[in-house]
C-alpha positions in Angstrom: -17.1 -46.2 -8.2 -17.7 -47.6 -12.0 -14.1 -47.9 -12.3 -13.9 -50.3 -9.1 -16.8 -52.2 -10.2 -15.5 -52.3 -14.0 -12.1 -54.0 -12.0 -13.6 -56.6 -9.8 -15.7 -57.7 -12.9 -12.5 -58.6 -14.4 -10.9 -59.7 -11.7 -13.5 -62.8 -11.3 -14.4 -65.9 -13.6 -18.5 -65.1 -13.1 -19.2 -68.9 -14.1 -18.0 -70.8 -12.4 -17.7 -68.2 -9.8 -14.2 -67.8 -8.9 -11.1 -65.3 -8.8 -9.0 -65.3 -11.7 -5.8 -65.0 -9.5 -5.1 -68.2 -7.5 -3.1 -66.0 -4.7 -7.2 -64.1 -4.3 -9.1 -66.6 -4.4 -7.1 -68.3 -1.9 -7.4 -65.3 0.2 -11.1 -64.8 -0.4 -11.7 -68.9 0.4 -10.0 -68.3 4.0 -12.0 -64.8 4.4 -15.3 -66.9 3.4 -14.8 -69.3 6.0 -13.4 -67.1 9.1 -16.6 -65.2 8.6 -19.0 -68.3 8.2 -17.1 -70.3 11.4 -19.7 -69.6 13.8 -22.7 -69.5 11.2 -21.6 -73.4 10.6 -21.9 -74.3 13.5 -25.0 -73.1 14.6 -26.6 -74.8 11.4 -25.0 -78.1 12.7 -26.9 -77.3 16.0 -30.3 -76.3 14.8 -30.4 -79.3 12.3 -29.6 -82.0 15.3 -32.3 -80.3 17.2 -35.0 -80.2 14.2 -34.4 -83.7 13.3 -34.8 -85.0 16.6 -37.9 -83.0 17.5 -39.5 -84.5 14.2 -38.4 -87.8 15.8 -40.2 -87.3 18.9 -43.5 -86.3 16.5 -43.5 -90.0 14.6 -43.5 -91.6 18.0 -47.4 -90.4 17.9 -48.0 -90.2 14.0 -46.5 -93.1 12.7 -46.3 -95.4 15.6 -46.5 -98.9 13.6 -43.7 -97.6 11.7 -41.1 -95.9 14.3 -37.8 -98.1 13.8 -37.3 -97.7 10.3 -38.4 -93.5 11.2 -35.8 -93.6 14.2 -33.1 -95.6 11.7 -33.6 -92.7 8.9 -33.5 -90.0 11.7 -31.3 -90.9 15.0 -29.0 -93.3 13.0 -28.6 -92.0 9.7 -29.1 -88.2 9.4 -28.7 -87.0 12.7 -24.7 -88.6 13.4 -23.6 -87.4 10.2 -24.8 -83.5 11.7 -22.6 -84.5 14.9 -19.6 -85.7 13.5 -19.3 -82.6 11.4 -19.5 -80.4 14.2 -17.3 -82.7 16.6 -14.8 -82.0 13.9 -15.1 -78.1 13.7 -13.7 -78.2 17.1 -11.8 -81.6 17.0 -10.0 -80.9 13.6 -10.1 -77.2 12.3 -7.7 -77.3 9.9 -9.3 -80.7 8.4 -12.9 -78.7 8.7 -11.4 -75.2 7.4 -10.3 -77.5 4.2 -13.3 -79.5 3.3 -16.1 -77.5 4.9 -17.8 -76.8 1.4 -17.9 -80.6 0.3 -19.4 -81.3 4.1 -22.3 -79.1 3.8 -22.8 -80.1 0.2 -22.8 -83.5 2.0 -25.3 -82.4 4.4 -27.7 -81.2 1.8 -27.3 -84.7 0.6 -27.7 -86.4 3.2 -31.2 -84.5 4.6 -32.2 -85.0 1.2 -31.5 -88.7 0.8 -33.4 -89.1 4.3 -36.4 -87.2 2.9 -37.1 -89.3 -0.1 -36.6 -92.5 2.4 -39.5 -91.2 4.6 -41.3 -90.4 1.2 -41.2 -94.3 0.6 -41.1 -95.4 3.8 -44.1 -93.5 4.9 -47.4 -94.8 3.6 -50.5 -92.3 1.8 -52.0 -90.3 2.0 -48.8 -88.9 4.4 -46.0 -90.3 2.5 -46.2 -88.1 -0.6 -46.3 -84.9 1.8 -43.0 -85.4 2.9 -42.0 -83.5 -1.0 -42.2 -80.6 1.6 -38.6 -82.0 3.2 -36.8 -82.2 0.0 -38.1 -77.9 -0.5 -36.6 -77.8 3.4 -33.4 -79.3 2.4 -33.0 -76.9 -1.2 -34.1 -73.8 0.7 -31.8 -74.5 3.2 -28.6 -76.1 1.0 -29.1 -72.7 -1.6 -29.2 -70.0 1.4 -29.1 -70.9 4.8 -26.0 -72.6 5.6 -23.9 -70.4 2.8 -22.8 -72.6 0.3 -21.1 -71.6 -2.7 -22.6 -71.7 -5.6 -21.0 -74.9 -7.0 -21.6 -77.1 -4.0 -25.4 -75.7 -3.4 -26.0 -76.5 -7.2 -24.4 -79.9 -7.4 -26.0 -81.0 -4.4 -29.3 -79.5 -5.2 -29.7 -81.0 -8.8 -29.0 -84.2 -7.5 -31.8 -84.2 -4.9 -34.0 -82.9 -7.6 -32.9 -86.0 -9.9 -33.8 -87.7 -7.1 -37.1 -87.0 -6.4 -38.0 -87.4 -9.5 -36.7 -90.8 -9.7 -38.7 -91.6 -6.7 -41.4 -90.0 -7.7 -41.3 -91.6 -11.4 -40.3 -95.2 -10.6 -40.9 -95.5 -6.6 -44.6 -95.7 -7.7 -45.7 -93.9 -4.7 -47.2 -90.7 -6.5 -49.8 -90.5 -8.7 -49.8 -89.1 -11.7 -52.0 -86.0 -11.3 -49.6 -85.7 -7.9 -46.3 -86.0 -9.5 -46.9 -82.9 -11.7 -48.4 -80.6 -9.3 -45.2 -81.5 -7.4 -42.2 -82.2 -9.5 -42.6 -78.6 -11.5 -42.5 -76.9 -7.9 -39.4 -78.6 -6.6 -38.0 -77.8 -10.0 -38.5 -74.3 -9.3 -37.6 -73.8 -6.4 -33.9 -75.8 -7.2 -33.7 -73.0 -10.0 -34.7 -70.3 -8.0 -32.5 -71.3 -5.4 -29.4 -71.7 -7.8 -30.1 -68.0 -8.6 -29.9 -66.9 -5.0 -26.8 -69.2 -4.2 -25.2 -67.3 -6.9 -26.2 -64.1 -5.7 -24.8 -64.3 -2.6 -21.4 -65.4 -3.5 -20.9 -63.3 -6.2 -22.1 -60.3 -3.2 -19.6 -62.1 -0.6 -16.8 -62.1 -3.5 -17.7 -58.7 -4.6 -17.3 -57.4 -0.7 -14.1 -58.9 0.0 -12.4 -57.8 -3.1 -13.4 -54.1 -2.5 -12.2 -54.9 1.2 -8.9 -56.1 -0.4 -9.1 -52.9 -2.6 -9.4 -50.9 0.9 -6.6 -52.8 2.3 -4.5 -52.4 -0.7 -4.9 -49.0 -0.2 -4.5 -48.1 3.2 -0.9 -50.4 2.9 0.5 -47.8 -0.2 -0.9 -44.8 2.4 0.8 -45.9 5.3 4.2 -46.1 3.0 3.7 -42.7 2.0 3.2 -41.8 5.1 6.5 -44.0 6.5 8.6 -42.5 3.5 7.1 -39.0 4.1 8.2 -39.3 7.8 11.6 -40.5 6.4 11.8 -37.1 4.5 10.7 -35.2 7.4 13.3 -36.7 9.8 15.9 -36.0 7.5 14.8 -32.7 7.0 14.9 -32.1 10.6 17.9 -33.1 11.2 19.2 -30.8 8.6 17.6 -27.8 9.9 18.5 -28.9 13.3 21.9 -29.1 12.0 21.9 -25.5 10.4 19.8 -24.1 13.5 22.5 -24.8 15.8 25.3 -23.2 13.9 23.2 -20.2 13.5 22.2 -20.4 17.3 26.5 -19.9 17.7 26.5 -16.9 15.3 23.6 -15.0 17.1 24.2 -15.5 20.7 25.3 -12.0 21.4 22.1 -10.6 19.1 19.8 -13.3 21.0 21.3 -12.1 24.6 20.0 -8.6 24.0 16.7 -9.7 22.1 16.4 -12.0 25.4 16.7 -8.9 28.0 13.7 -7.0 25.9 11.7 -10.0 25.8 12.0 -9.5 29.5 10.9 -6.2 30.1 7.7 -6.8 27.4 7.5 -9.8 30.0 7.2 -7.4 32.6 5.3 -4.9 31.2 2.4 -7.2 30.3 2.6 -8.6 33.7 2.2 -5.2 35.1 -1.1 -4.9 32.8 -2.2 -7.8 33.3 -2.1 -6.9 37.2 -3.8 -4.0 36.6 -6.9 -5.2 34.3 -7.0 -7.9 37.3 -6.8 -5.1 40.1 -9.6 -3.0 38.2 -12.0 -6.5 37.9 -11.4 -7.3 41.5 -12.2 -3.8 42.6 -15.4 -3.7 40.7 -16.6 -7.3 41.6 -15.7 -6.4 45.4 -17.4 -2.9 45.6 -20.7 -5.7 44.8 -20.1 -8.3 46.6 -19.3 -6.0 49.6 -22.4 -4.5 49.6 -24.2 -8.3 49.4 -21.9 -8.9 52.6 -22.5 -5.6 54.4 -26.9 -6.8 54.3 -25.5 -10.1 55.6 -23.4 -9.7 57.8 -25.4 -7.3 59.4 -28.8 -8.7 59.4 -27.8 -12.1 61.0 -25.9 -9.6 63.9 -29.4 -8.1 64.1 -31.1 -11.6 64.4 -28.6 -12.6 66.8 -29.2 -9.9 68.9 -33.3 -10.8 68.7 -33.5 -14.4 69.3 -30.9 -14.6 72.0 -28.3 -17.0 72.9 -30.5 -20.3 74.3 -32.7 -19.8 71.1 -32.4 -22.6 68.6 -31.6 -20.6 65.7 -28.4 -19.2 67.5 -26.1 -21.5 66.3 -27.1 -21.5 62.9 -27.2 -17.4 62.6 -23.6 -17.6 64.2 -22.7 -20.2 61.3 -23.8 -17.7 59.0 -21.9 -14.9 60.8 -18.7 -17.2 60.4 -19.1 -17.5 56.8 -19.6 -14.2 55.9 -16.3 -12.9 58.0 -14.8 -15.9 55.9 -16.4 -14.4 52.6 -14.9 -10.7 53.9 -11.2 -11.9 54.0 -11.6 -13.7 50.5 -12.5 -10.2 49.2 -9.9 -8.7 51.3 -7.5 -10.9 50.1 -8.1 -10.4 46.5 -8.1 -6.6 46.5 -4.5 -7.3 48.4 -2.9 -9.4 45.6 -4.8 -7.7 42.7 -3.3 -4.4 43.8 -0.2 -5.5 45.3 -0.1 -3.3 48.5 0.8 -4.0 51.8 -1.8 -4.0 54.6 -1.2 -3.1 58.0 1.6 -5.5 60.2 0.2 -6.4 63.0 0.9 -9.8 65.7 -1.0 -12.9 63.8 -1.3 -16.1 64.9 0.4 -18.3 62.1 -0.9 -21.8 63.0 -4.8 -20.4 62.7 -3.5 -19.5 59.1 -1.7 -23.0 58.6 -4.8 -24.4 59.4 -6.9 -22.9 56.7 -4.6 -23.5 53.7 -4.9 -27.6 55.0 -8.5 -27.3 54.6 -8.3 -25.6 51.2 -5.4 -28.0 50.0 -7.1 -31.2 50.8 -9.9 -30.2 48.3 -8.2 -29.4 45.8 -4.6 -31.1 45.3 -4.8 -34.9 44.0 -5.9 -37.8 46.0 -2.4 -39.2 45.6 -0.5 -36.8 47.6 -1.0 -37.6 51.5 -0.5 -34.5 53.8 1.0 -34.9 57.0 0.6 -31.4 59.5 2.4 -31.2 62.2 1.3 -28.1 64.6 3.1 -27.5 68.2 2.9 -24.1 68.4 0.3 -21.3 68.4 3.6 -18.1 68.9 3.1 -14.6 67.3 4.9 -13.1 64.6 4.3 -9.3 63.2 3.1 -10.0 59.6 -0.1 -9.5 57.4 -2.4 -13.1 57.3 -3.0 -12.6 53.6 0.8 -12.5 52.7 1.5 -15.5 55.5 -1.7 -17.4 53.6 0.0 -16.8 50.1 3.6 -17.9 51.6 1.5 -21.2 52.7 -0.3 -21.7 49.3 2.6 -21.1 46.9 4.8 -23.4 48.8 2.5 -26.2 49.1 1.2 -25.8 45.6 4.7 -25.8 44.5 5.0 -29.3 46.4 2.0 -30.9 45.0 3.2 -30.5 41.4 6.3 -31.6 41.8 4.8 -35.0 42.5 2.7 -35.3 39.8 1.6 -37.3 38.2 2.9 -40.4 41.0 2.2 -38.7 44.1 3.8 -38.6 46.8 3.7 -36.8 50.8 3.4 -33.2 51.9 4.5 -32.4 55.2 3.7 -29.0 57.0 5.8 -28.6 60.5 5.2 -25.5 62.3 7.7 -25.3 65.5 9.4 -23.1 67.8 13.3 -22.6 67.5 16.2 -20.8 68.1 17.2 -18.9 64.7 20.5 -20.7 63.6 21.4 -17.2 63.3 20.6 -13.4 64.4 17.0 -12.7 62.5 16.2 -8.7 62.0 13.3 -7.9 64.0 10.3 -5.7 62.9 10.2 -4.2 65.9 13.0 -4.6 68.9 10.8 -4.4 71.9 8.4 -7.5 70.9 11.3 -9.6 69.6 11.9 -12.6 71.9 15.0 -14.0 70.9 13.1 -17.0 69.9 11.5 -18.1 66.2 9.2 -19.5 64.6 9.8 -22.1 62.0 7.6 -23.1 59.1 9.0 -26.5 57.1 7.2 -27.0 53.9 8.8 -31.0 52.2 7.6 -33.3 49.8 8.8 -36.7 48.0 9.0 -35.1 44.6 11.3 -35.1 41.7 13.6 -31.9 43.2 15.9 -29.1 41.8 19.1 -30.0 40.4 21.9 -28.1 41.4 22.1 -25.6 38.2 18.3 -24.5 38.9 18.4 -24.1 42.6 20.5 -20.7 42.9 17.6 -18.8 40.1 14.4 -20.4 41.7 13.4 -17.3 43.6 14.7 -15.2 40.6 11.5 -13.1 39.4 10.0 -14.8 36.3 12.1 -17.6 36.5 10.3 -20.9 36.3 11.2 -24.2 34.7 7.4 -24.9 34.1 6.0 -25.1 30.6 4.9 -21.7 28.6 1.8 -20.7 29.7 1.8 -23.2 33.1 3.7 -20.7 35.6 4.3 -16.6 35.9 7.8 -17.6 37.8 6.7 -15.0 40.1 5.6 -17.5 42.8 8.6 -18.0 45.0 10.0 -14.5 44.3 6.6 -13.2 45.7 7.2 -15.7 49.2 11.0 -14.3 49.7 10.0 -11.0 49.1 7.2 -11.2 51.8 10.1 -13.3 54.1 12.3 -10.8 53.7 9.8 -7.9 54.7 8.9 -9.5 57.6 12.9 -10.1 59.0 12.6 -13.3 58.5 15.4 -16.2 56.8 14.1 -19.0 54.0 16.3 -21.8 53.1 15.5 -24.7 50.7 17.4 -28.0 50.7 16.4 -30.4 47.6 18.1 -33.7 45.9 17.4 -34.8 42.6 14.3 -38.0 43.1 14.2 -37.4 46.5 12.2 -33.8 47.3 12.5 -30.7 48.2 12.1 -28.8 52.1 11.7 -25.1 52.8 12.2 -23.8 55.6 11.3 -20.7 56.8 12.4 -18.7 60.4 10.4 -15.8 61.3 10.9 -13.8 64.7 8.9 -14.1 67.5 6.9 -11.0 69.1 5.8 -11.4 72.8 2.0 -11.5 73.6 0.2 -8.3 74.8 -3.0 -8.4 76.6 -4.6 -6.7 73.6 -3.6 -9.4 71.5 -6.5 -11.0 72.9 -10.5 -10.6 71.3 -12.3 -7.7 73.0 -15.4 -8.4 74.8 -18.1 -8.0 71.8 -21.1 -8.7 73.7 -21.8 -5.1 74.7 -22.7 -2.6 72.0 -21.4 0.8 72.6 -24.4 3.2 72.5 -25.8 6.6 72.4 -29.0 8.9 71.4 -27.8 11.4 68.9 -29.3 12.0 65.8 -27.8 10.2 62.6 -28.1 10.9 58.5 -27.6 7.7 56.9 -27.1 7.6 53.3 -26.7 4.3 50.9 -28.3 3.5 47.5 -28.9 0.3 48.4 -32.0 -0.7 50.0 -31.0 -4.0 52.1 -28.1 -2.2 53.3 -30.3 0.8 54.4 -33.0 -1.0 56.2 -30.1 -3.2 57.8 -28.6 -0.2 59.2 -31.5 1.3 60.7 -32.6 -1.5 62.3 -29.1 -1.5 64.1 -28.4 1.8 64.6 -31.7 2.1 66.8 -30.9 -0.9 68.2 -28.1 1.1 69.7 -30.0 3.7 71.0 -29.3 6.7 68.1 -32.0 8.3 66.4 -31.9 7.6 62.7 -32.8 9.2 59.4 -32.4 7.8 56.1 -32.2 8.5 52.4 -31.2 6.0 49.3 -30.0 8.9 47.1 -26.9 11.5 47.4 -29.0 14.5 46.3 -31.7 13.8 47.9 -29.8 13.7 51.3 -28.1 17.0 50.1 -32.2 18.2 49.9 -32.8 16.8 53.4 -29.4 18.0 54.7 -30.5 21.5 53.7 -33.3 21.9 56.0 -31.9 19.4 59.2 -28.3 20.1 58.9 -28.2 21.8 62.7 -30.5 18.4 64.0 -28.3 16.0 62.5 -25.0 15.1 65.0 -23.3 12.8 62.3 -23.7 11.5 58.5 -22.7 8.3 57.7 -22.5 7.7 53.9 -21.6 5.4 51.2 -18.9 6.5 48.7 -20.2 5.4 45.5 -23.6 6.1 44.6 -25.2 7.1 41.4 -25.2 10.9 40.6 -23.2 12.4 43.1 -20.4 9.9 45.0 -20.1 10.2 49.0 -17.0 12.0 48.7 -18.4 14.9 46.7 -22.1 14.2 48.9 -19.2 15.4 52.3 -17.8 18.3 50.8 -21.5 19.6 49.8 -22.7 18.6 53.6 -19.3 20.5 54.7 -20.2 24.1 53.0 -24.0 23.5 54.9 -22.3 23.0 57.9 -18.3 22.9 58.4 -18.3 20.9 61.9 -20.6 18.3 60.6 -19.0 14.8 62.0 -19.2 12.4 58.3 -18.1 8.7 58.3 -17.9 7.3 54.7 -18.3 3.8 54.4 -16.9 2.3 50.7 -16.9 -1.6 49.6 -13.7 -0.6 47.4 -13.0 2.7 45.8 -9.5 3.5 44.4 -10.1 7.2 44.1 -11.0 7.2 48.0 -7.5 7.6 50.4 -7.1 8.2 53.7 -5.2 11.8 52.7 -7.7 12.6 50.2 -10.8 12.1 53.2 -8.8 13.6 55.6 -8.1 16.8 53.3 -12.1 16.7 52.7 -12.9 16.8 56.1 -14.0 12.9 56.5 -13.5 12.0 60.1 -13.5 8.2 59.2 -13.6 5.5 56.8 -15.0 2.2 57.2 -14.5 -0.5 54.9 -17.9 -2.9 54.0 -18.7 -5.2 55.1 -18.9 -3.7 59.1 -19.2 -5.5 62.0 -22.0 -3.7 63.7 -19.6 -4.1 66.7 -16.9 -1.8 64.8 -19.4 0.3 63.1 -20.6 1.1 67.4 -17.4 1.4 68.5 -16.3 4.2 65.3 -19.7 5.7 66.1 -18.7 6.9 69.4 -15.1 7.4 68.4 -16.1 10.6 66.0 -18.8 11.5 68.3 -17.4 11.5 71.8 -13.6 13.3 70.0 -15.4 15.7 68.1 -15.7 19.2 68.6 -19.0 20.8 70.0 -21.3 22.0 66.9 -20.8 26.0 67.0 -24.3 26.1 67.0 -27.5 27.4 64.3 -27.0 30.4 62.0 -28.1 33.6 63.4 -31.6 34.2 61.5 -32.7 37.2 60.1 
C-alpha cells in the first residue's frame, strides 16, 4: 500500500495539482467530469431556485428599491445559471470542455451580484449582505466541485473584491470592515485548503482506479495467453490420446466387459440395500395403515351410510388402500419379484399414472389421453404401472428443455400378428393396444436396435441406470405381449405396445362387501402394537367372535398355557420384540398341535408361504387387512379346519 501511495505521489505535479503525464491527466479530466455530470446540474438548478426565492423576499424588504434588486437578480445572475445548464444539454461536448472556467464564472458572477446588493442596499441591511460573498466561497471551494485552480482564482478575486468595496465603496465602517474583511479572508483560505483536498482525493481515487484497471488488463492477458497454452496443450494430448485409443482397443474391449459386470454387481447391491430399506420402512408404515384402515372400517360401520361423516371416513378408506399399493408397489420393485397374474383393468391403471404425471412433468409438455376401452388383460397392476411411468417419463425428457406433447392412446385391435397368450382359454383373439408418442428430439438409427439393451442409455453419467426400457420389454414379454417403437430424428418417438385380451368372468367383478362374514368362537389375538390391538378387538366383536388379547409374544405363550383348549384360533403378528410370531406358532403348536394360527406380517423376508406351511400356519395375511378379508380368512381356517381332538386326559 506505501508503494502505491509512494507511486501516485510521483505520478502528480501537487502544485498546481495535475498529472505529470498528459495522456492521465487527460484521462482523469474526462473521469472528473462523467462523475460530476449530474452533480452540475443540479447546482445550476438549486442556484436558479435560491436566487429567485431571495427575489420574491425583496419584494417585502426592500420594496422602494425592487428594480435595481430584480436587475441584479432576474436579469443578471439568474440567466447566466440558465444558459449554463441549457448548454449541458444543448452542447455537451462545448460544456464537457469548458465546464471548469463556467463554474469558476458562476462563482464570479454570484459574487459580483453580492457586492452590487452590498452597495445597492442601504444600512444598516446593506453591509449584511458580506454573508453572500461567504455563500458564494463556501459554495465555489466545495459545493459545486471545482478544481483547485478555478475555486482559488475565482475566490481571491471575490475576496479582492470585497475588500475594494468595502475599502473605497464607503459603505462600511471602519470598526465593521475589520470584524468582516479578516473573516471573509479566512474562510477564502480555508476554503482553498478544502478545494485542494478534494482534488487531490478525486485524483488520488482515479489513479488507484487506473492502477486497478491496469491490472486487471495484464490479468486477463495472462489469462488469454494461459488459455492459448492450454488449447494447445489439449490438442496435443488430444492428438496423442487418440493414437493410443487405436493401440488399446482390444485391452479397452475386455476392460469394458468387466466394467460391465462391476456395473452389475453394484446394481444388484444397490437393489438389495434398497430392498432391505423398503422392507423395514413398510413393516412401519404397515402397521400405521393396518390402525387406519381399520378404524375408519369400524367408524363406517358405526355411523352408517346417511350419516354425514360417511363420505369423509370412505375418503379416508380410499386413501389408505391408495397408501397400501404404494407400499405394495415398493416392496415389488425393491425386491424384484413377480406378484400374482391375475385379469386387471389397464385403463383404471392409465388413469392413475395421468394424475401422477401432470404433477410432476413440466408445464411445457401438454398431455393428450385418449381412453376407448376398459378390456382385460392377465398381468400384475404394479408391472403395467411401471410400463406406463417409464414410458411416459422417457417422453417427457426427450422434450426438454422446449416442450412438447405426450399422447397416451389406449385402444382395442387386432394383433398385426399371432400374440402368445398366458392362458389359451381366456384369450379372445382380440388386443389391447397401449401407444405411448411425443414431439421430442428421437433416436437415430444407430441407437435404436440397443435402447432396450440392459444398461444401455445415452443419458449422462449419473442421470439414467439404462435399465428402464429393458425392465418394460421384459415385463411385455412375460405377459405374451409384442412392443414396437417407431422414432425420426426432430420429430418423436411412438411405442406401441399389444397385449392379449382375456374374456370377462363373473368373478371379475367386486364382491358384495357390505355383509361381514361372522361367527362366535373364541379368538387369541396377539400384536405389540397397541392401536392395532384395540382396532382389532373392536372388529372382531363387531363380528360376533369372542376376543382375547395380549401385546407381547411370551406373554400370550403364558396365557396360551392355561386357555389353550378355550381358544378356537390365534391370530398373531410376525414380528414382535422377544419372540417373533413364527417362533410364538410353533410354541402354541407343541401346547396344542390342532390349534388353527393366522399370522399376519407388514413385510418379513424370513416369513414364506413354505416355511408357514412347514410350521403349521394355516394362513398369512399381509397388513394392512381389510376387515372384509380378515372375515372372510377367519371363517376360511375355521369352517376347513379339523375338529379340536379335545382336552388332555387329567390326572
Amino acid at each position: 500500500m506505501l508503494t502505491v501511495r509512494a507511486s501516485y505521489l510521483n505520478a502528480v505535479r501537487l502544485f498546481p495539482l495535475s498529472f505529470k503525464d498528459p495522456a492521465l491527466e487527460r484521462r482523469f479530466l474526462g473521469y472528473h467530469f462523467e462523475i460530476n455530470l449530474t452533480h452540475g446540474r443540479l447546482c445550476h438548478i438549486l442556484a436558479i431556485f435560491f436566487f429567485v426565492a431571495d427575489g420574491l423576499r425583496d419584494r417585502f424588504l426592500f420594496p422602494d428599491m425592487l428594480p435595481t434588486l430584480m436587475i441584479i437578480r432576474y436579469a443578471y445572475i439568474v440567466p447566466v445559471f440558465i444558459a449554463g445548464l441549457a448548454a449541458s444539454y444543448i452542447w455537451p461536448i462545448f460544456y464537457q470542455r469548458y465546464w471548469q472556467p463556467l463554474f469558476a464564472s458562476y462563482v464570479l458572477v454570484t459574487g459580483s451580484g453580492a457586492l452590487a446588493l452590498i452597495l445597492a442596499i442601504p444600512a444598516p441591511f446593506g453591509p449584511s449582505m458580506y454573508i453572500g460573498v461567504i455563500y458564494c466561497l463556501v459554495f465555489g471551494y466545495t459545493f459545486i466541485r471545482l478544481r483547485f485552480l478555478w475555486a482559488a482564482a475565482s475566490g481571491t478575486l471575490i475576496t479582492a473584491a470585497y475588500l475594494m468595496v468595502s475599502i473605497w465603496g464607503g459603505r462600511l465602517s471602519t470598526e465593521v470592515m475589520w470584524l468582516q474583511f479578516p473573516f471573509v479572508v479566512g474562510v477564502n483560505l480555508l476554503g482553498m485548503f478544502v478545494a485542494y483536498h478534494i482534488e487531490f482525493s478525486a485524483r488520488r481515487e482515479f489513479y488507484f482506479r487506473e492502477l486497478l484497471t491496469a491490472e486487471k488488463e495484464k490479468l486477463d492477458a495472462v489469462n488469454d495467453d494461459l488459455e492459448r497454452r492450454v488449447a494447445e496443450r489439449t490438442q496435443e494430448l488430444a492428438a496423442a490420446n487418440a493414437t493410443l485409443q487405436t493401440n488399446l482397443n482390444a485391452l479397452k474391449r475386455s476392460e469394458n466387459e468387466r466394467a460391465e459386470l462391476e456395473t452389475h454387481l453394484q446394481q444388484a447391491h444397490k437393489m438389495e440395500a434398497i430392498g432391505t430399506l423398503a422392507g423395514g420402512i413398510a413393516h412401519d408404515f404397515n402397521n400405521i395403515l393396518s390402525s387406519v384402515i381399520g378404524y375408519t372400517e369400524l367408524a363406517l360401520g358405526d355411523v352408517g351410510k346417511n350419516h354425514h361423516l360417511d363420505s369423509h371416513l370412505r375418503k379416508v378408506l380410499v386413501a389408505g388402500n391408495r397408501a397400501k399399493e404404494l407400499v405394495k408397489q415398493i416392496l415389488t420393485f425393491a425386491r424384484q419379484s413377480d406378484e400374482d397374474i391375475k385379469p386387471i383393468q389397464v385403463h383404471k391403471i392409465a388413469d392413475e399414472v395421468l394424475k401422477l404425471l401432470r404433477s410432476t412433468i413440466p408445464s411445457n409438455v401438454d398431455i393428450r389421453a385418449s381412453i376407448d376401452t376398459d378390456a382385460l388383460i392377465l398381468g400384475n397392476a404394479t408391472q403395467v404401472h411401471q410400463i406406463f411411468l417409464n414410458l411416459c417419463t422417457n417422453a417427457a425428457q426427450a422434450m426438454e428443455p422446449e416442450g412438447g406433447t405426450l399422447t397416451i392412446r389406449l385402444e382395442e385391435t387386432v394383433p398385426p400378428s399371432p400374440l402368445r397368450p398366458l392362458t389359451h382359454e381366456t384369450d379372445t383373439g382380440r388386443c389391447l393396444c397401449i401407444i405411448v408418442s411425443d414431439t421430442g428430439h428421437g433416436i437415430d438409427e444407430r441407437t435404436l436396435p440397443s435402447i432396450f439393451e440392459p444398461y444401455f442409455t445415452t443419458k449422462p453419467t449419473g442421470e439414467g441406470t439404462g435399465m428402464g426400457l429393458a425392465l418394460v420389454h421384459g415385463i411385455v414379454q412375460s405377459y405374451g405381449g409384442a412392443i414396437m417403437v417407431d422414432s425420426h430424428v426432430g420429430q418423436g418417438t411412438t411405442f406401441t405396445i399389444h397385449f392379449p385380451i382375456v374374456a370377462r368372468h363373473a368373478d371379475d367383478t367386486p364382491r358384495d362387501s357390505a355383509v361381514l362374514p361372522t361367527g362366535s368362537e373364541h379368538i387369541l389375538f396377539v400384536d405389540d402394537d397397541d392401536a392395532i390391538v384395540g382396532m382389532m378387538e373392536g372388529a372382531l366383536v363387531n363380528m360376533g367372535y369372542r376376543v382375547t388379547t395380549c401385546d407381547s409374544s411370551v406373554d400370550a405363550l403364558s396365557l396360551f398355557h392355561a386357555i389353550a383348549y378355550d381358544v378356537d384360533l390365534v391370530i398373531s403378528d410376525m414380528t414382535m420384540p422377544v419372540m417373533t410370531g413364527d417362533k410364538l406358532a410353533v410354541e402354541m403348536l407343541k401346547i396344542r398341535s390342532d390349534i388353527p394360527i393366522i399370522l399376519s406380517t407388514g413385510y418379513s423376508k424370513s416369513l414364506s408361504a413354505d416355511h408357514a406351511n412347514e410350521i403349521g400356519i394355516r394362513k398369512i395375511l399381509n397388513k394392512p387387512v381389510a376387515l372384509m378379508d380378515l372375515a372372510r380368512t377367519i371363517r376360511d381356517v375355521l369352517d376347513n379346519d379339523q375338529p379340536p381332538s379335545g382336552r388332555p386326559d387329567q390326572g
